[in-house]
NUVEX-178335 format. One line per 5 residues: number of its first residue (from 1); their letters; for each residue x, y, z of C-alpha. Coordinates in steps of 0.1 Angstrom, whole numbers, plus 5000, padded with zeros to 4 digits. Layout:
N
NUM> A> X,Y,Z; ...
//
This chain:
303
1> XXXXX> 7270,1114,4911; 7237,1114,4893; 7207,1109,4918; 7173,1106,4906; 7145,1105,4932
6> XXXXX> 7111,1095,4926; 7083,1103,4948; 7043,1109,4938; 7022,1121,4967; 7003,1152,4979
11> XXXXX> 7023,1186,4986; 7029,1174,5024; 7043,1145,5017; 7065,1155,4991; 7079,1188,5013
16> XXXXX> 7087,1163,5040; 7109,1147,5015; 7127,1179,5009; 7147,1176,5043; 7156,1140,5041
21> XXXXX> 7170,1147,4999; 7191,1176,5017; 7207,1149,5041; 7215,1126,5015; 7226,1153,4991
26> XXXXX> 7253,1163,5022; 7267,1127,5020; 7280,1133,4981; 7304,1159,4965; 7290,1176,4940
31> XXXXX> 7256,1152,4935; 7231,1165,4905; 7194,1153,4917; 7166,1153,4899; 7133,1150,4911
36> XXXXX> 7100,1131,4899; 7072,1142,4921; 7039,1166,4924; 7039,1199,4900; 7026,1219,4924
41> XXXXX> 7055,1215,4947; 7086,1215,4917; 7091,1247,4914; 7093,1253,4952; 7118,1224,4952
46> XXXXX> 7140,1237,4930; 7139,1274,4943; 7154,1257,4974; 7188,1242,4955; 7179,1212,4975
51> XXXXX> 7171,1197,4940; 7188,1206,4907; 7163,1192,4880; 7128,1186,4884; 7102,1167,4861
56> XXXXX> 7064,1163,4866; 7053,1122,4881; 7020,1129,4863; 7044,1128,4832; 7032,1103,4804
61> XXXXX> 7064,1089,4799; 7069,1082,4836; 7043,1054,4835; 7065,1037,4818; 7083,1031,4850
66> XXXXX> 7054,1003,4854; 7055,0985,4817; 7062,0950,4816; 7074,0964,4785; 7098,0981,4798
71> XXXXX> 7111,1017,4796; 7108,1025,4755; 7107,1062,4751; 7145,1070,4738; 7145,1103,4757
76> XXXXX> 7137,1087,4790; 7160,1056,4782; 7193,1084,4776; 7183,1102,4805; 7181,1069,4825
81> XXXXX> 7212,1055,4809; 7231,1085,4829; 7220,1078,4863; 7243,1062,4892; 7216,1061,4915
86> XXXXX> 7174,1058,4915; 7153,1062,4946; 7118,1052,4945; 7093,1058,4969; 7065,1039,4962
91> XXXXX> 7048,1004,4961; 7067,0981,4939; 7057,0949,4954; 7063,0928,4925; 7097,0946,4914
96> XXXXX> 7091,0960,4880; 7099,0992,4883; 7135,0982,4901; 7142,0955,4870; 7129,0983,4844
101> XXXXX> 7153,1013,4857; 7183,0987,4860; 7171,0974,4824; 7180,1015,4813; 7215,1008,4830
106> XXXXX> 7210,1025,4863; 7235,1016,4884; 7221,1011,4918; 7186,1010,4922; 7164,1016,4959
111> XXXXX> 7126,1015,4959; 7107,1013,4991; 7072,1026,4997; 7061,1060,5005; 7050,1057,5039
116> XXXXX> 7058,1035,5068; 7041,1003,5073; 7004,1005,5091; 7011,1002,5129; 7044,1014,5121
121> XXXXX> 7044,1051,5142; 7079,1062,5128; 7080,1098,5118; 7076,1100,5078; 7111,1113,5073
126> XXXXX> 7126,1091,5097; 7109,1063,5080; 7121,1077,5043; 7158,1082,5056; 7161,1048,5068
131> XXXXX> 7151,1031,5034; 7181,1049,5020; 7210,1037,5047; 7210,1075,5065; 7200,1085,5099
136> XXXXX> 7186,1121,5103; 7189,1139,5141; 7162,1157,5154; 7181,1190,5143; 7184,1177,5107
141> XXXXX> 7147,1172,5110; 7139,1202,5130; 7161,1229,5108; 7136,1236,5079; 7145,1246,5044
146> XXXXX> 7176,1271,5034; 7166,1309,5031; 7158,1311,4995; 7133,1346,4997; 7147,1380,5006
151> XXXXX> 7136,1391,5037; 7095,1401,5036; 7085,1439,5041; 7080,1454,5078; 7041,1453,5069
156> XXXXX> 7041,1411,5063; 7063,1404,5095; 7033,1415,5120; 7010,1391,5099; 6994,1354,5114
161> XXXXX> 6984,1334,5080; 6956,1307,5086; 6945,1282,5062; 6911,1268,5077; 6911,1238,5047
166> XXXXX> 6926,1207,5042; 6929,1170,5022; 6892,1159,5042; 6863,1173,5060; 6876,1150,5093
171> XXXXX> 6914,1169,5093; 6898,1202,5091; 6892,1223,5127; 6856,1238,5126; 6850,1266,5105
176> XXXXX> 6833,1286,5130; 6863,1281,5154; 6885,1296,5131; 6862,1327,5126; 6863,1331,5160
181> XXXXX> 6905,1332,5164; 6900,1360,5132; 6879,1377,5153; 6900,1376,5188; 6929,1387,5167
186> XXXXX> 6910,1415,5148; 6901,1427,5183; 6940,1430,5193; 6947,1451,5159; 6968,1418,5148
191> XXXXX> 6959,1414,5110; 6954,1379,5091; 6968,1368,5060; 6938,1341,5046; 6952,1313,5026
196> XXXXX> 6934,1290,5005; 6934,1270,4975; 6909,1248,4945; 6897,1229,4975; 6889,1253,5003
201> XXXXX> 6862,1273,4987; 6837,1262,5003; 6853,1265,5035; 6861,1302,5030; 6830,1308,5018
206> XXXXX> 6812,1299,5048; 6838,1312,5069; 6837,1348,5053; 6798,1344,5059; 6805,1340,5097
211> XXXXX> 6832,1365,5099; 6825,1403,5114; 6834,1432,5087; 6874,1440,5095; 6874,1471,5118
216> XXXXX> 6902,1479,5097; 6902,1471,5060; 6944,1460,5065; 6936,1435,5090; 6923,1409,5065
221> XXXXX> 6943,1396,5036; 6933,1371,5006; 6961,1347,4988; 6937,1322,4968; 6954,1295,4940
226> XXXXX> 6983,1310,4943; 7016,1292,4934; 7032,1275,4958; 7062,1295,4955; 7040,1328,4960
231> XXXXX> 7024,1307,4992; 7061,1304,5003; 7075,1337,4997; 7042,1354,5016; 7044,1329,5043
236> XXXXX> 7083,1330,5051; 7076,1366,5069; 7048,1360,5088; 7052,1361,5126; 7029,1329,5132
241> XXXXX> 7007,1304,5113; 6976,1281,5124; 6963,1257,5101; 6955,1219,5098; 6973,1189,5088
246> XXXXX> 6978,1203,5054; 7005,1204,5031; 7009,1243,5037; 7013,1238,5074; 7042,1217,5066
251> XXXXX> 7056,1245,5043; 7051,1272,5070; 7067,1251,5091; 7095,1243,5073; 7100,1276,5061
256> XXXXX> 7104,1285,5101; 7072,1303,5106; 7065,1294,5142; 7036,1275,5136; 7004,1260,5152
261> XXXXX> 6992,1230,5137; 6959,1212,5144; 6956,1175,5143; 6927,1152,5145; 6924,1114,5127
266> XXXXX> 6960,1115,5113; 6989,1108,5134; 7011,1133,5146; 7039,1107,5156; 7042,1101,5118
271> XXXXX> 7028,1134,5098; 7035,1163,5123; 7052,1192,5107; 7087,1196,5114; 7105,1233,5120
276> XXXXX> 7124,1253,5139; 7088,1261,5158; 7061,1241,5160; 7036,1235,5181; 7009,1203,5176
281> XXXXX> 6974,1201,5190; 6961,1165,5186; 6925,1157,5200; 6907,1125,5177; 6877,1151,5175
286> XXXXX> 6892,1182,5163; 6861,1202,5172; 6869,1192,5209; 6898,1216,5210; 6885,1253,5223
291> XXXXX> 6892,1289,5207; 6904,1295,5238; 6931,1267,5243; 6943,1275,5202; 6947,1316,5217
296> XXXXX> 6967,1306,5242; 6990,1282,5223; 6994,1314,5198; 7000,1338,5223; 7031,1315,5242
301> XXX> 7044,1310,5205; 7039,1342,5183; 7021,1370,5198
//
């Protein structure tokens, strides 16, 4: 059985994809998937074995999924021609991408858009599962990606990684807030792996300008632009993680970090980060949630 998935979005929503692929996967003997989706998450994907091929949605010749001339590359055509099933999650109101993959000879063909109606407060892979005829439990949900990392040195495991950025300025906790959890944790010798990426600088930059010097040089630690795989493999031994509604809360979590995540204007009914253990904080004004009410939350769940 030859599945081919497509699904563009940002790094969350394509990691909350990952679970639901692994359901469907279970229903099949033997199934080779291949998935169309963002770069930055591919290689993570595939690591996994959730997926067994992998190919770039930013991908010139995967516009051609919307031509009303249809699919013309021959490459794309052959490797259409072999698929039993396409899944498509995205907007294809007026059916052209469905009629052009079943022009290529697909044999079934599902497209349904990537997220759940507005008013619609279904969890995201709930919502995905249910376009494709399957039903995930809460523990199908809850039980995170398969162990694909050896297990993380002594010195990682006593770690708590925070990544104080995310998609918007309105999803993010304040950066002094976050300065101060560094500095409650410095204070208890418990040392903080720092994550950031292209879009955080600014944020790190004013947060390093509001940070103390370390009393101890190893109690602070940088991972900027890194991979995501990298992200993944430093993450995966950390005792806890505290971050916003981000894609790489939703990889801590699903990686099994017991994890803290921070919600504000998005909805946690349909975006929150599934795991093994995670905790949400939802307040519509993020800055309305206290240092002191995020310590606590760490301490019952990682310290």
């Amino acid at each position: 059985m030859r599945i081919l998935i497509v699904r563009p979005g940002a790094i969350g929503d394509t990691l909350l994809t990952l679970p639901v692929i692994q359901a469907l996967k279970a229903g099949y003997e033997q199934p080779s998937i291949t998935l169309v989706g963002n770069a930055a998450v591919l290689p993570l994907a595939a690591a996994t074995g959730i997926v067994d091929h992998v190919s770039n949605y930013e991908s010139s010749q995967w516009s051609e999924l919307f031509s009303r001339r249809g699919i013309t590359t021959p490459s794309l055509q052959a490797q259409l021609q072999a698929v039993d099933l396409a899944i498509c999650w995205l907007r294809d109101s007026d059916g052209i991408v469905a009629n052009n993959l079943r022009k290529t000879g697909v044999r079934e063909v599902i497209t349904a858009p990537g997220r759940p109606a507005p008013g619609q407060r279904v969890h995201i892979m709930t919502y995905l599962a249910q376009t494709i005829g399957i039903t995930l439990s809460q523990a199908q949900m809850s039980a995170g990606l398969p162990a694909f990392f050896p297990p993380s040195p002594a010195s990682e495991r006593q770690l708590i990684a925070i990544h104080p950025g995310s998609g918007g300025a309105s999803k993010c906790w304040p950066v002094g807030n976050f300065a101060a959890v560094i500095t409650a944790l410095w204070r208890r010798e418990i040392p903080v792996l720092l994550l950031g990426g292209p879009a955080d600088e600014s944020r790190l930059a004013e947060l390093q300008k509001l940070l103390p010097t370390p009393p101890n040089p190893a109690l602070l630690y940088n991972l900027r632009n890194a991979p995501l795989l990298e992200v993944a493999q430093h993450l995966s031994g950390c005792r806890g993680y505290l971050g916003n509604d981000a894609g790489i809360t939703h990889l801590a979590a699903l990686l099994g970090v017991p994890t803290l995540a921070l919600f504000g204007p998005s909805d946690p009914a349909i975006w929150s980060p599934q795991g093994p253990a995670v905790c949400i904080l939802h307040s519509p004004i993020l800055g309305n949630l206290s240092g002191i009410v995020i310590m606590q939350e760490l301490e019952s769940l990682c310290l």
